[in-house]
C-alpha positions, 0 to 999 in steps of 0.5 A: 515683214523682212526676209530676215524676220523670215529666217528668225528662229521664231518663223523658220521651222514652221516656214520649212513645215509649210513650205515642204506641205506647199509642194507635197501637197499639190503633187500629191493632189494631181494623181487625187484629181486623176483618180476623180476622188478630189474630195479624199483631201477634205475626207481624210482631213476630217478623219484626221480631226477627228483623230486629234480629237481621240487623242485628247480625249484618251491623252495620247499624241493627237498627231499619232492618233490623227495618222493612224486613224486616216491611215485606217480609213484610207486602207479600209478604202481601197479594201472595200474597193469603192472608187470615186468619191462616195467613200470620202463623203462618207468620211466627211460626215464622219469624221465632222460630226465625231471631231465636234462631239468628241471636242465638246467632251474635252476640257479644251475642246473649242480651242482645240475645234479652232486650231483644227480650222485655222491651223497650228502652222506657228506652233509646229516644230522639229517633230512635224519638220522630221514628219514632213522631210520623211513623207517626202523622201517616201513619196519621191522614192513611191511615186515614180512606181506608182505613177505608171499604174496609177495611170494604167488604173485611170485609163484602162480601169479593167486591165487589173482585174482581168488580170485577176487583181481586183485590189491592186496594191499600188491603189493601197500605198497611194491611199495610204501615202496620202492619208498620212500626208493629210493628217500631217498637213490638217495638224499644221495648217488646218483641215480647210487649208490642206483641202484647198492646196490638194484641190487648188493648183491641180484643178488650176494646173489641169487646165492650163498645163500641156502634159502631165510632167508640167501638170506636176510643175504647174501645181507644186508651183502654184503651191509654192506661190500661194504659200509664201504670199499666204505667210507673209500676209498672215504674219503681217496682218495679223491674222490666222495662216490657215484662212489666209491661204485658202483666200489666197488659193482663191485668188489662185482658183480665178485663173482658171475661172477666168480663163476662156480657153 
């Protein structure tokens, strides 16, 4: 596959979708990392499945839906006020079992089970581009605000609540901003593969990047890397993007496996 084949109008908007998830995603993935709750991604993915799903079934948008209801579980969340990983497990299982029962009730339920798993990244267009380009533009404009009590949060967890604020609302917005973002990105590469660049490079990133502006770095990077070999390939071999860049973060993951210091 060419470069210019890249750049054909039959790959270009679904290049741009993935290729703005690619870095989005693990950035967004090292502040999840930090909080100890890497299993948010594959949590409100789920969620967001299961939202499709809803869609269909109720003949509304399955993207709108799937952003609404992560939107939901990631506010009811941080309201609750139960960090960790607890409430994303709990979303797991929950949004698994209510995607395949609700797929199974759908005139198109397997097709619309196996896009979930392997990813729709060919089929998205201008809509998902515009979702993409305006989550991006939120995050840059959030996360400089956010960044600094997410960090207070991690390494003085009692700061906000002995100063009376038991449910910070930065807690909130990044919950939220991530949740959005995942149901975007389960909709266009699938549940697996948004799990994996949100767990991937951070995981890579934090152990061998010296300080946290190149932790940042390391992980849209490795990100980006991971994407353009996994598109090529899969375009290539003619296989499905989604399970394609998830073996290629594998490979990504060795690094740090491999890595004895």
């Amino acid at each position: 596959m060419s470069l210019d084949q890249i750049f054909d109008r039959i790959f270009l908007l679904p290049f741009l979708n993935g290729l703005v998830l690619a870095v989005l995603l693990p950035v967004l993935g090292v502040w999840i990392r930090l909080r100890d709750e890497w299993l948010a991604a594959l949590g409100l993915a789920q969620v967001s499945a299961a939202g499709v799903v809803l869609g269909a079934i109720v003949a509304e948008p399955g993207m709108l839906v799937a952003l609404g209801a992560a939107a939901v579980a990631a506010a009811a969340k941080a309201f609750l006020g139960r960090a960790g990983n607890d409430s994303y497990a709990v979303m797991i299982l929950l949004g698994w079992s209510a995607a395949l029962i609700g797929a199974s009730v759908t005139a198109h339920g397997d097709e619309l089970g196996r896009a979930l798993v392997q990813g729709q990244l060919y089929f998205t267009g201008a809509g998902h581009l515009e979702g993409v380009l305006a989550l991006g533009v939120v995050s840059a404009a959030l996360l400089p605000w956010l960044s600094p009590r997410l960090l207070l949060g991690r390494f003085f967890p009692d700061h906000f609540r002995a100063n009376g604020v038991p449910n910070p609302h930065h807690d909130l917005a990044f919950d939220v901003l991530a949740a959005v973002t995942l149901a975007l990105a389960a909709t266009a590469v699938g549940v697996m593969a948004a799990f994996a660049l949100v767990f991937v490079p951070p995981w890579v990133a934090f152990r061998f990047a010296r300080g946290w502006r190149l932790t940042l770095v390391w992980a849209a990077g490795l990100g980006l890397a991971a994407y353009l070999v996994a598109f090529v390939a899969a375009i290539r071999l003619d296989q499905p993007f989604g399970p394609v860049l998830v073996a290629v973060l594998l490979l990504v993951a060795l690094l740090r496996v491999l890595h004895r210091g």
